[in-house]
C-alpha positions, 0 to 999 in steps of 0.5 A: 758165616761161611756159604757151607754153613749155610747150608744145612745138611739135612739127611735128605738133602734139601734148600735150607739157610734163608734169612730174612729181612735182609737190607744187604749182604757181602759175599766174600771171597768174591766181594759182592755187596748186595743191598735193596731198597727194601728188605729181601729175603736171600740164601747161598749154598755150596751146591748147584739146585739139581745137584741138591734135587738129584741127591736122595742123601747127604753123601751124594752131593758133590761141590763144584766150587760154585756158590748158588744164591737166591734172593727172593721177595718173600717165602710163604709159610711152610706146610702144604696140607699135604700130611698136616694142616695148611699155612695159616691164612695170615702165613699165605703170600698172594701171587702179586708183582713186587718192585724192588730195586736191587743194587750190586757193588763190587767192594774188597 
């Protein structure tokens, strides 16, 4: 798919678009193949993290022709306790280190 369509254009914005178990993924046009050894979790957006923080609604973000992408470790599950209960013990990812092994090819 494309970076844009991964991006979910939520009235207010917010980050959106990640995958899950991912062993590697191309980002074109750029050609940048990104592998690990180990599953990882990633996602790619059309906009700058304070240009999606700063919009209080969907018209209000601008593309700059850049692509933003988070590659992460792991995401804990969603809820906060905050208006609801919380993430369910066996959701909750501890604050440990995590070694991964990440790999950047260039490829066409």
């Amino acid at each position: 798919t494309s970076v844009a369509d991964n991006f979910h254009r939520y009235v207010v914005p917010q980050e959106s678009g990640n995958h899950t178990d991912t062993r590697f993924v191309t980002l074109n046009p750029c050609g940048v193949k990104i592998s690990s050894d180990a599953p990882f979790q990633f996602s790619v957006s059309p906009f700058a993290d304070t240009v999606v923080d700063r919009a209080s609604h969907i018209n209000e973000l601008k593309a700059d022709g850049l692509t933003t992408v988070h590659i992460d470790a792991a995401h804990t599950g969603v809820g906060t306790a905050t208006c609801g209960p919380d993430v369910l013990p066996h959701y909750i990812i501890d604050v440990a280190p995590i070694d991964f092994n990440f790999y950047f090819k260039f490829v066409k």
